[in-house]
TIVOBA-790033 format. One line per field, with one value per residue (C-alpha): residue in three letters; chain; x, y, z; residue number from 1. Coordinates in nm, 2 decimals. Layout:
N
pake (ALA; ...)
lummar (A; ...)
px (X; ...)
py (Y; ...)
pz (Z; ...)
kolgu (NUM; ...)
% end
This chain:
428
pake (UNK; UNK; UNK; UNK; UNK; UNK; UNK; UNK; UNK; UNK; UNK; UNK; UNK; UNK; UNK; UNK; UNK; UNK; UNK; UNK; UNK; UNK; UNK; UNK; UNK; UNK; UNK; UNK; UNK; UNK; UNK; UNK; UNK; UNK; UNK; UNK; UNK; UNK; UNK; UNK; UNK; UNK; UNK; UNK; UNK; UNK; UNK; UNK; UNK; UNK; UNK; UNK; UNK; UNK; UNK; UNK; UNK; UNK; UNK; UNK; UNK; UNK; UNK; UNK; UNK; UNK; UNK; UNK; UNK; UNK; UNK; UNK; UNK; UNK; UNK; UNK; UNK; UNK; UNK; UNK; UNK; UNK; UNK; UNK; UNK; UNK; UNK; UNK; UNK; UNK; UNK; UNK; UNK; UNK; UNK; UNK; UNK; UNK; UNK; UNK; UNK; UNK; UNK; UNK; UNK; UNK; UNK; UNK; UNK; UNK; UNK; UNK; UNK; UNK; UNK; UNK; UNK; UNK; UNK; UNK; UNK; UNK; UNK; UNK; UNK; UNK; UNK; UNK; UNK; UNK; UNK; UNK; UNK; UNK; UNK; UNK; UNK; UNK; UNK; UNK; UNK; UNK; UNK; UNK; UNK; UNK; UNK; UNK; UNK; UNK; UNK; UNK; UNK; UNK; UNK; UNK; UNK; UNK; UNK; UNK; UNK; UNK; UNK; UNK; UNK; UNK; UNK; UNK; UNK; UNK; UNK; UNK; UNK; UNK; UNK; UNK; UNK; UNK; UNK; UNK; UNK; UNK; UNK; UNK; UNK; UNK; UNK; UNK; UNK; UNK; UNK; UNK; UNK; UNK; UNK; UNK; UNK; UNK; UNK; UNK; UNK; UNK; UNK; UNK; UNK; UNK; UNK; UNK; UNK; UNK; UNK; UNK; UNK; UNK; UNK; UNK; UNK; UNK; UNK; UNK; UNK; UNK; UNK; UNK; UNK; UNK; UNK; UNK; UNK; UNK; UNK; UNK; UNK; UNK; UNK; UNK; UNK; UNK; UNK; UNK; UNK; UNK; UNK; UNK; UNK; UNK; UNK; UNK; UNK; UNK; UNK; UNK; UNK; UNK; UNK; UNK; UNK; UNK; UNK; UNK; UNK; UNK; UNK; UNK; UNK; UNK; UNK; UNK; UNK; UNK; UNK; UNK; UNK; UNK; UNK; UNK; UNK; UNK; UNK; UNK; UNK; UNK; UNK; UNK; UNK; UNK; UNK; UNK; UNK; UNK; UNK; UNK; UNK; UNK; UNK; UNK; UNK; UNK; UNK; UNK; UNK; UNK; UNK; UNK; UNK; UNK; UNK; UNK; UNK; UNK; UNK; UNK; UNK; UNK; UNK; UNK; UNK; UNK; UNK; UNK; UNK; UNK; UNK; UNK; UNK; UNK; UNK; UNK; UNK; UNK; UNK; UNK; UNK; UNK; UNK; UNK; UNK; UNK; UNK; UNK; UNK; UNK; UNK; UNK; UNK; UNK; UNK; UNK; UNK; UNK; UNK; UNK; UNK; UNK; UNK; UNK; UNK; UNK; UNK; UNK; UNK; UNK; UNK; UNK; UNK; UNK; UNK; UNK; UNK; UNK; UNK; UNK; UNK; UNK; UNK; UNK; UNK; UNK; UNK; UNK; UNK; UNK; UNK; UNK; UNK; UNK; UNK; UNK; UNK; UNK; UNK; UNK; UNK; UNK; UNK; UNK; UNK; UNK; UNK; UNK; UNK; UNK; UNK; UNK; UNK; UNK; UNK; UNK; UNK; UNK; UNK; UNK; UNK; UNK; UNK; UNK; UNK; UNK; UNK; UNK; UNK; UNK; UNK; UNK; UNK; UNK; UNK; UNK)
lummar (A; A; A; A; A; A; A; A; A; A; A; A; A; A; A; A; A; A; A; A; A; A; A; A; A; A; A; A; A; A; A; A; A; A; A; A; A; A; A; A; A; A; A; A; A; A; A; A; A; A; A; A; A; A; A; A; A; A; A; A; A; A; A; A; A; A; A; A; A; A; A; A; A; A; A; A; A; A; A; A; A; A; A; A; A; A; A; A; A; A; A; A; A; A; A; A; A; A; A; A; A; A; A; A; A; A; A; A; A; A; A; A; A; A; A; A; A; A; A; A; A; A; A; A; A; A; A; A; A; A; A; A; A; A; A; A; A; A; A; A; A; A; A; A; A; A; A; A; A; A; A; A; A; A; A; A; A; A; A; A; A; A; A; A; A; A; A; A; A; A; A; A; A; A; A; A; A; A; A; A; A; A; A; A; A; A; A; A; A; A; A; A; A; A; A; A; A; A; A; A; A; A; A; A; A; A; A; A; A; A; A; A; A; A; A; A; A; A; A; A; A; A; A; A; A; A; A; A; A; A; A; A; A; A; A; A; A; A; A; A; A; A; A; A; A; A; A; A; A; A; A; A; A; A; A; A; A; A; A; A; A; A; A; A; A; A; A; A; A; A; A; A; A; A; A; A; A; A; A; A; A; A; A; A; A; A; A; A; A; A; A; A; A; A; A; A; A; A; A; A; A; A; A; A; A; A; A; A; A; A; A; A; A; A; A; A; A; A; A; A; A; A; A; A; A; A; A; A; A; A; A; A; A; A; A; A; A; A; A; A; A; A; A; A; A; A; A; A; A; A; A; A; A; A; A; A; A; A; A; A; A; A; A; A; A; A; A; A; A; A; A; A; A; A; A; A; A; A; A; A; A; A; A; A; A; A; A; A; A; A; A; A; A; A; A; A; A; A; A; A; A; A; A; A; A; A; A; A; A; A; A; A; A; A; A; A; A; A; A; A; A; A; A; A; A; A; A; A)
px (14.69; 14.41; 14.07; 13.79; 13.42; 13.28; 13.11; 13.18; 13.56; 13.57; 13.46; 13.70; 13.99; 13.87; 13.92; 14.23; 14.35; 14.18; 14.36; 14.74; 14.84; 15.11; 14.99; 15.24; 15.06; 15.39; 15.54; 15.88; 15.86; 15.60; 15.91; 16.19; 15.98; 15.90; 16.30; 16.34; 16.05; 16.16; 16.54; 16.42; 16.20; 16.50; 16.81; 16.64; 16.88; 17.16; 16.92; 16.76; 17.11; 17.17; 16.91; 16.90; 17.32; 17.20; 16.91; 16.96; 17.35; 17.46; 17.42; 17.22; 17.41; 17.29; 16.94; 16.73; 16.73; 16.81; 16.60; 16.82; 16.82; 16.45; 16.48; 16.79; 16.56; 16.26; 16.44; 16.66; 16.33; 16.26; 16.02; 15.77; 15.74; 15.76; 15.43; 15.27; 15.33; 15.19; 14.91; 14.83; 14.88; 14.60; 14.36; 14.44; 14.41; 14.09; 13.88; 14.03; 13.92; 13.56; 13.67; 13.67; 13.45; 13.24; 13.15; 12.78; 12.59; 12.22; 12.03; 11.80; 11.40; 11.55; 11.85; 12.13; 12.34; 12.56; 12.85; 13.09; 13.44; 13.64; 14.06; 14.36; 14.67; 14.91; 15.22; 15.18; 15.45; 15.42; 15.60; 15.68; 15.78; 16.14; 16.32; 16.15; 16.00; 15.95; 15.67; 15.63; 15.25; 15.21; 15.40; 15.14; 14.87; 14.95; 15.10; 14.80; 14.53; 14.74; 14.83; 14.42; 14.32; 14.54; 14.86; 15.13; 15.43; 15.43; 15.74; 15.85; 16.02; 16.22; 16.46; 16.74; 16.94; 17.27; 17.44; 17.17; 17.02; 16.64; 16.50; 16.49; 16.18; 16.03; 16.18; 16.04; 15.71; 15.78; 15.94; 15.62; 15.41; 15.51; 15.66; 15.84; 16.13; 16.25; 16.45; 16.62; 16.57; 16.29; 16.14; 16.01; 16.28; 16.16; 15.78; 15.92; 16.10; 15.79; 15.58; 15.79; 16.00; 16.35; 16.62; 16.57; 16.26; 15.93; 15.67; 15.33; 15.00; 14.90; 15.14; 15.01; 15.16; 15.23; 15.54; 15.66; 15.54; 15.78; 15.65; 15.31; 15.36; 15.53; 15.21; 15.01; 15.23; 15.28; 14.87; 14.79; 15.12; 14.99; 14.74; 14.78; 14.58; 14.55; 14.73; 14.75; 14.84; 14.92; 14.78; 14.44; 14.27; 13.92; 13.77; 13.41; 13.40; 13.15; 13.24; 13.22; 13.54; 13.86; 14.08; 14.47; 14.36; 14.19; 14.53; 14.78; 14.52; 14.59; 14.95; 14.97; 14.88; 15.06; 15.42; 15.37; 15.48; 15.50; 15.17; 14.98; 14.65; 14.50; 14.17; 13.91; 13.56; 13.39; 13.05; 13.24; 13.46; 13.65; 13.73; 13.88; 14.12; 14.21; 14.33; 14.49; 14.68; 14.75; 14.87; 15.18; 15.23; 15.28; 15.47; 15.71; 15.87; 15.79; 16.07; 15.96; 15.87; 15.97; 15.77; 15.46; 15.49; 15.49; 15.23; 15.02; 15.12; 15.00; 14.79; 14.59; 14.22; 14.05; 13.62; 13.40; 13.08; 12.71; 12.59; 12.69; 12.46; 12.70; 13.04; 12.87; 12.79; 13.19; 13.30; 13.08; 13.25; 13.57; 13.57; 13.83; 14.05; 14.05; 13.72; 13.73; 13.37; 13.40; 13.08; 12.80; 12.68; 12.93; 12.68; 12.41; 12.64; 12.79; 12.41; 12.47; 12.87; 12.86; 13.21; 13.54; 13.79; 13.79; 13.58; 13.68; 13.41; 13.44; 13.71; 13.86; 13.89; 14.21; 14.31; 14.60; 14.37; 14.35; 14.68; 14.84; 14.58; 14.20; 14.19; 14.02; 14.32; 14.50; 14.60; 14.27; 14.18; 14.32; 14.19; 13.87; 13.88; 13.65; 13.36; 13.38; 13.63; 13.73; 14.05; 14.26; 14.16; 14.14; 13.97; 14.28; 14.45; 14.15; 14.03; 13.63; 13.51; 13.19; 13.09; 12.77; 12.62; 12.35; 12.14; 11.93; 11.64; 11.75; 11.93; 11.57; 11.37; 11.60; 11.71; 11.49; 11.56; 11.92; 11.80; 11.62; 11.89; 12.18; 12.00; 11.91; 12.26; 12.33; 12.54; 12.43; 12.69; 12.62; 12.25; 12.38; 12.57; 12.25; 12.04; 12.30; 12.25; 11.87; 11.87; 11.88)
py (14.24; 14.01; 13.97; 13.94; 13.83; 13.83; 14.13; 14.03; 13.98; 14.28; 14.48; 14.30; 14.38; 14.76; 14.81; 14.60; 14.88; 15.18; 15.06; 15.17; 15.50; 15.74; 15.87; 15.77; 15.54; 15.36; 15.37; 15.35; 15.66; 15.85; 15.86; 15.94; 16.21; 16.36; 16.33; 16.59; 16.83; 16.84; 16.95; 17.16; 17.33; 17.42; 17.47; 17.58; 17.62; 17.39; 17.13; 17.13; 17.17; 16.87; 16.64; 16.78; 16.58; 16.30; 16.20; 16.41; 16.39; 16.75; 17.10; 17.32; 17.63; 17.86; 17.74; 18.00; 17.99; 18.31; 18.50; 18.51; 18.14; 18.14; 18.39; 18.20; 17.86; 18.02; 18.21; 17.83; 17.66; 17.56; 17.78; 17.51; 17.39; 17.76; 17.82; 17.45; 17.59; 17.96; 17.79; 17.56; 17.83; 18.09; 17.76; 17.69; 18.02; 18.11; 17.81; 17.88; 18.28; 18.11; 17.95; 18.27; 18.25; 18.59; 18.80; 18.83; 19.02; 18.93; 19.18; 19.14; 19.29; 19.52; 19.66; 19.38; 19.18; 18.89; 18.84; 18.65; 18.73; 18.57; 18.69; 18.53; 18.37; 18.59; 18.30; 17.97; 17.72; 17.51; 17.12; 17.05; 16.64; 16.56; 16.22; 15.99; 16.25; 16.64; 16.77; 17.14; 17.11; 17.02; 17.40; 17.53; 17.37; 17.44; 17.78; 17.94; 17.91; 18.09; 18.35; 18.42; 18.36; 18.72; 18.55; 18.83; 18.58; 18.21; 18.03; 17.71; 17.36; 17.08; 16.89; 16.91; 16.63; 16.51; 16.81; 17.02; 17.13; 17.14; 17.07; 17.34; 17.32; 17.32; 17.66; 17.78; 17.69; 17.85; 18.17; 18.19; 18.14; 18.44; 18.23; 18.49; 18.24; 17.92; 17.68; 17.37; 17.14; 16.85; 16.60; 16.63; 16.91; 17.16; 17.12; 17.17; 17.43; 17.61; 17.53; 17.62; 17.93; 17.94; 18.23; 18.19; 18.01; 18.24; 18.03; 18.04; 17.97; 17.71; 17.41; 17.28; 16.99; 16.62; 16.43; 16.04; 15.90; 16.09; 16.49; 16.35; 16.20; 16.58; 16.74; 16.52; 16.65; 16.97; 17.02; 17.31; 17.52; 17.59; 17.46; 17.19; 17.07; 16.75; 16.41; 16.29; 15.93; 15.75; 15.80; 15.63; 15.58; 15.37; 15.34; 15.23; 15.10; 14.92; 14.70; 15.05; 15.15; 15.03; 14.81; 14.99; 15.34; 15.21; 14.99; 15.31; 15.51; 15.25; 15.25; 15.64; 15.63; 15.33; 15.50; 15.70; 15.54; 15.20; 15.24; 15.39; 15.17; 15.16; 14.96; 14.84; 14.78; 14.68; 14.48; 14.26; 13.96; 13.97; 14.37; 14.25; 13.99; 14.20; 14.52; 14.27; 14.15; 14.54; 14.67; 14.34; 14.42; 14.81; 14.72; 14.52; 14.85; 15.09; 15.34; 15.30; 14.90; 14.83; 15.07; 14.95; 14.64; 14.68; 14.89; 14.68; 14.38; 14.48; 14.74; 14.67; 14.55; 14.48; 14.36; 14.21; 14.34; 14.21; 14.56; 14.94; 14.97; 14.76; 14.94; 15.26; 15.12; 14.98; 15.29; 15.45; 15.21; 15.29; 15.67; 15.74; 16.03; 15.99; 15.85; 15.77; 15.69; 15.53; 15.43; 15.45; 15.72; 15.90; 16.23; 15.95; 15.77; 16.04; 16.11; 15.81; 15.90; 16.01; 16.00; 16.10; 16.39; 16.43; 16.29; 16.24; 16.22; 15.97; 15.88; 16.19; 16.27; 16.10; 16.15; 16.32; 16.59; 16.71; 16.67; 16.90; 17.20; 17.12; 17.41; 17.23; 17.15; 16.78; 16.80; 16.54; 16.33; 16.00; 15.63; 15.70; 16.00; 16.17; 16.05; 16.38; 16.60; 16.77; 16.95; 17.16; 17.53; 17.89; 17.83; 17.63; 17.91; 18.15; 18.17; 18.33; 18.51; 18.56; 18.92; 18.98; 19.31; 19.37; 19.72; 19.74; 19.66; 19.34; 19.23; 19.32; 19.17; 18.81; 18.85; 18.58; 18.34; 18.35; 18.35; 18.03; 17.87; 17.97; 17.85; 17.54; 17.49; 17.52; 17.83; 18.14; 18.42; 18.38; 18.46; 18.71; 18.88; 18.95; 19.08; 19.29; 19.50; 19.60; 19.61; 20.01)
pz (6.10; 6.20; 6.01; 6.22; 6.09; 6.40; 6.65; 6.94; 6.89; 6.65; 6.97; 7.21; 7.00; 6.96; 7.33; 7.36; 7.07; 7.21; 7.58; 7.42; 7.54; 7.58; 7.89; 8.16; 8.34; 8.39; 8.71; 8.61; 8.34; 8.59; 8.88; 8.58; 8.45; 8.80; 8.89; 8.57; 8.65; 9.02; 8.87; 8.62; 8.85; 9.11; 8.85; 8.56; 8.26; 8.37; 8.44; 8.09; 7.93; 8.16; 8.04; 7.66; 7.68; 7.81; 7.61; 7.29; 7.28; 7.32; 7.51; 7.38; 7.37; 7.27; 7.36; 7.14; 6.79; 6.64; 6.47; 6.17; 6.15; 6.15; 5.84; 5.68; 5.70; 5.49; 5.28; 5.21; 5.16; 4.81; 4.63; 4.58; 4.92; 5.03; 4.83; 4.92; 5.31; 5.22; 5.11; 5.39; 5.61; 5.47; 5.43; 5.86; 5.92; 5.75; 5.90; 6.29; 6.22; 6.23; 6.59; 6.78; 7.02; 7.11; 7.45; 7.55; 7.76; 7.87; 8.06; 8.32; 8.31; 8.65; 8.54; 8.60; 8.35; 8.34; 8.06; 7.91; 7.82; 7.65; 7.64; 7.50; 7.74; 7.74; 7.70; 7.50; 7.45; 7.17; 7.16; 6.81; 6.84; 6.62; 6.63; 6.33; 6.13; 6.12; 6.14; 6.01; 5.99; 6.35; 6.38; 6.19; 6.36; 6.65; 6.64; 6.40; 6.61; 6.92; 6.71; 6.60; 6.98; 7.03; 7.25; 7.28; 7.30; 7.15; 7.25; 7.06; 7.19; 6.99; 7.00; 6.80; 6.61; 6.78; 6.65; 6.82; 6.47; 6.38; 6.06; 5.85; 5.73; 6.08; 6.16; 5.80; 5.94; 6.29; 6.08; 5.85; 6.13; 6.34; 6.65; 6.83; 7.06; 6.92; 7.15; 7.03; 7.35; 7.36; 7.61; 7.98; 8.07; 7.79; 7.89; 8.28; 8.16; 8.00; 8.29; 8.56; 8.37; 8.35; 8.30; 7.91; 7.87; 8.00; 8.20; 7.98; 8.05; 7.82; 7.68; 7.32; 7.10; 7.08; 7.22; 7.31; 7.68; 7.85; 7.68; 7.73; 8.08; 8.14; 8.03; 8.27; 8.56; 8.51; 8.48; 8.73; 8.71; 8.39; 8.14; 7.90; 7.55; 7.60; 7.66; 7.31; 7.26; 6.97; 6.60; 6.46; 6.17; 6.11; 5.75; 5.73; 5.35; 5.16; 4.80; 4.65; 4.78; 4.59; 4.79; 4.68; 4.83; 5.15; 5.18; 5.13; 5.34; 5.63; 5.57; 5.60; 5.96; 6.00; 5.93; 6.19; 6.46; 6.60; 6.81; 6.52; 6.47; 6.13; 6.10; 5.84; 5.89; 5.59; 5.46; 5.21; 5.25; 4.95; 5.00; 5.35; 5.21; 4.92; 5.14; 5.37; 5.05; 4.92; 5.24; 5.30; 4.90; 4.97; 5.28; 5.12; 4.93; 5.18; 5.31; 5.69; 5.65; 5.97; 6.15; 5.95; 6.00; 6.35; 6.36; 6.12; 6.31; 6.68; 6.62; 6.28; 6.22; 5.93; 6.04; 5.83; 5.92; 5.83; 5.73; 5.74; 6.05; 6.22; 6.08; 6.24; 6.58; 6.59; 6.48; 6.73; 7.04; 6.93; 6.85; 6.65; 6.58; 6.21; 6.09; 5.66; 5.57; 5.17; 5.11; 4.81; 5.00; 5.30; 5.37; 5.47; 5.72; 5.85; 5.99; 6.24; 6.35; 6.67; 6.79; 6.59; 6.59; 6.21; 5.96; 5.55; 5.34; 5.01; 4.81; 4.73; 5.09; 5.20; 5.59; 5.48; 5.32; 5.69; 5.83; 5.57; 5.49; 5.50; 5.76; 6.08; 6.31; 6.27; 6.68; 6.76; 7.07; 7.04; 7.23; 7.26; 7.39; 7.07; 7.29; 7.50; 7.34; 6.99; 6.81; 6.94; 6.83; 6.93; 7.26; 7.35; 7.38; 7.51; 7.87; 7.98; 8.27; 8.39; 8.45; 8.67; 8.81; 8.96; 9.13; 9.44; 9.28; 9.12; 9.44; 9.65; 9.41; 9.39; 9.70; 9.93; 9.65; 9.73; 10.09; 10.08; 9.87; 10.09; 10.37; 10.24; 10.19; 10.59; 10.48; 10.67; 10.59; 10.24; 10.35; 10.53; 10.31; 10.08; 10.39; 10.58; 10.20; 10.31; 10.70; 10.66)
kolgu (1; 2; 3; 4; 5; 6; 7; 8; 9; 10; 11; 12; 13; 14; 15; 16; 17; 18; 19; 20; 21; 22; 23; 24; 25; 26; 27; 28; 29; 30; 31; 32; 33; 34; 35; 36; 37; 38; 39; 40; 41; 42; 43; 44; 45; 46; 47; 48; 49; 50; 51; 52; 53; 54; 55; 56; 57; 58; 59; 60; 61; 62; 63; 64; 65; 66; 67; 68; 69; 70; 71; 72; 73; 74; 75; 76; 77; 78; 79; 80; 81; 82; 83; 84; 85; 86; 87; 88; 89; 90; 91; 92; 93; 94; 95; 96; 97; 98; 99; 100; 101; 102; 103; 104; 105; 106; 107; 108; 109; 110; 111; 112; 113; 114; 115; 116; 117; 118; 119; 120; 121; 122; 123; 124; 125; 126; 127; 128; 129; 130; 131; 132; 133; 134; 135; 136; 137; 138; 139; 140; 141; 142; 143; 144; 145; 146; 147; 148; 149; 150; 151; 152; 153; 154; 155; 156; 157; 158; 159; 160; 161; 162; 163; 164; 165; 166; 167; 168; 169; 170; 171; 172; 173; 174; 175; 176; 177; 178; 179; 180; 181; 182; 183; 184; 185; 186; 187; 188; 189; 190; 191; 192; 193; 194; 195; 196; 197; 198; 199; 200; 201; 202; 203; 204; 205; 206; 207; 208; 209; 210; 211; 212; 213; 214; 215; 216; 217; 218; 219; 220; 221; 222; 223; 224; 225; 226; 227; 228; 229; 230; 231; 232; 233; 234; 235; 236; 237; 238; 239; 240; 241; 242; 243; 244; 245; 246; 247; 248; 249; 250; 251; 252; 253; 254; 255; 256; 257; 258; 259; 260; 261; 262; 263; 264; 265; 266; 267; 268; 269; 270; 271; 272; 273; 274; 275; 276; 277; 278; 279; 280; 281; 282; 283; 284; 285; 286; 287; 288; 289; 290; 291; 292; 293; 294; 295; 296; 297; 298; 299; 300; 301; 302; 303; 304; 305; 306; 307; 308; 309; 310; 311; 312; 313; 314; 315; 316; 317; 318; 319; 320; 321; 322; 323; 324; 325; 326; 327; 328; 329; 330; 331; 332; 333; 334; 335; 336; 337; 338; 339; 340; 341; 342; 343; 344; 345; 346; 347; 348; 349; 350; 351; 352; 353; 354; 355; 356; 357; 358; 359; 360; 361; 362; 363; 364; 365; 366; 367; 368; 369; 370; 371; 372; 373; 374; 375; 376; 377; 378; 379; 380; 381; 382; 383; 384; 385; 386; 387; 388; 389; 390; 391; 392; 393; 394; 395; 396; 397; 398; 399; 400; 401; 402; 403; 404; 405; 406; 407; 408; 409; 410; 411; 412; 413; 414; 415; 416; 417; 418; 419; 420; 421; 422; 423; 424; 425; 426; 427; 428)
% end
């Protein structure tokens, strides 16, 4: 984890991290993942069963999870954790209600009127990641807001253990969550097989949920058979703190996004000097203990920043550059900076506002553009899983009264049938 305490190569070393990805640019992984698609898409079934040997170590038969298991896996869940994922449930829930989006009509002074509509997909598959961690919250996350968009059928991928068997708790999360087909198969051939359709996987309209460089690499070329959330990369956090913010939680803050993964990046900009070498001492001291050391340290090692910035003015401009997915503002006074923030995914206000806060059961959605890519895009939500049309009518009299407009414009255009297709209407 370097320590920088100067602007320039703070702002170097923000693009060098914001440059990691899990997009599949690699040619290599691009030409495997294609290999599996292509397969997947002509033998369907076998080829998923295939792949789900090879790289998860045995054959998913049977492929769907049945509904029984879903039920035995809640009703196994311990009480406590039942109630801690009722809870997050209602709080995710309640907040993406707000999301839908509503229908309008406007209505022109002669009689015509333009609207839009908005309608659920009618299929979603949802990729629920497994191999270092589960992740039941990333169920609810992802499946909630499909289910308040109004999707008739919610399909689920992920991979099973070497015995083929998902974590419990993730089908007590798909169970409470009202996902109506669970399939215990992972990686490139399960988002090919929800793209493409198989005998018992349904194509759907719109794929949602993170994966490694090969699901993500899979999303990116399977974009236009159906629709996709995004390509997510790998997990961020940035704290803008001042000397009011104490030094342990900013360091365990840093580390919780550092056990993610290997490519995680947690980084520190702050206004004081000694604040940077004590959370650079706190996070090796929590480190040393930690259950997934070796995947913080890694993380930490390549991928972690602590700045050392003049003034608060500055932190917000870096922050700014680098547009984080998680954004932790401890200052004095977080409602004032947060005035300045213009790009981030999710933003925690003050010290009681760990990032964590929003993975689990805020409400707003924890699925968040990663590498920069908060400069032009948001959560995931209900419109991920929502489509619009426009609707537009018009009479005789609006058509007559408009209609050398769209004359002159058509024309100018070079493109006389459309013209002509507005004066053919009056030549009688």
């Amino acid at each position: 984890m370097k320590i920088i305490n100067n602007k320039q190569k703070a702002i170097q070393e923000l693009r060098r991290i914001s440059q990691r990805t899990t997009t599949g640019d690699n040619k290599k992984i691009n030409s495997i993942v294609e290999d599996i698609l292509q397969e997947v898409k002509i033998h369907g079934d076998k080829a998923v069963e295939k792949y789900t040997k090879k790289f998860d170590g045995f054959y998913p038969k049977p492929m769907q999870v049945s509904t029984r298991d879903l039920k035995n896996a809640w009703d196994e869940t311990d009480q406590h954790l039942k109630k801690s994922l009722e809870i997050a449930y209602q709080r995710i829930k309640n907040f993406h209600e707000k999301e839908i989006p509503e229908s309008f009509i406007l209505k022109g002074e002669h009689g015509e009127s333009v609207q839009r509509r908005w309608m659920p997909v009618k299929n979603a598959g949802l990729y629920i990641p497994g191999g270092r961690a589960a992740y039941p919250s990333t169920v609810l996350m992802n499946a909630i807001p499909a289910k308040v968009a109004g999707v008739k059928e919610i399909s689920m991928v992920s991979p099973g253990n070497k015995k083929g068997i998902i974590n419990k708790t993730v089908l007590a999360a798909a169970y409470l969550s009202g996902i109506d087909k669970v399939f215990r198969v992972g990686g490139a051939q399960a988002i090919g097989a929800l793209a493409f359709g198989t005998k018992q996987i349904n194509k759907v309209d719109v794929i949602s949920g993170p994966g490694n460089i090969y699901v993500t690499t899979a999303k990116k070329l399977i974009y236009g058979f159906t629709g996709i959330d995004s390509l997510a990369g790998p997990s961020e956090i940035l704290i803008i703190a001042d000397r009011t913010a104490k030094s342990s939680q900013i360091a365990s803050d840093l580390l919780a996004q550092a056990e993610h993964d290997p490519l995680a990046s947690s980084i520190l900009l702050t206004t004081s000097h000694d604040q940077a070498q004590e959370v650079f001492d706190e996070v090796f001291k929590k480190i040393e203990y930690h259950p997934r050391k070796e995947i913080c340290i890694e993380s930490i090692k390549n991928w972690g920043l602590i700045a050392i910035c003049e003034n608060l003015e500055s932190c917000i401009e870096l922050s700014n550059e680098f547009a984080p997915e998680h954004l932790e503002i401890i200052t004095i006074d977080p409602k004032t900076t947060l005035k300045t923030i213009e790009n981030a995914g999710a933003i925690f206000l003050g010290k009681w506002t760990p990032e964590a806060v929003g993975d689990y059961l805020a409400g707003p959605n924890h699925t968040l553009p990663t590498c920069g890519n908060a400069r032009f895009s948001g959560s995931l939500g209900v419109e991920t899983f929502m489509k619009n049309s426009s609707i537009i009518e018009f009479n005789e009299k609006s058509l007559k009264i408009n209609s050398l407009d769209i004359i002159n414009l058509a024309n100018s255009e070079g493109l006389h049938s459309h013209a002509n297709s507005v004066k053919i209407r009056f030549e009688d």
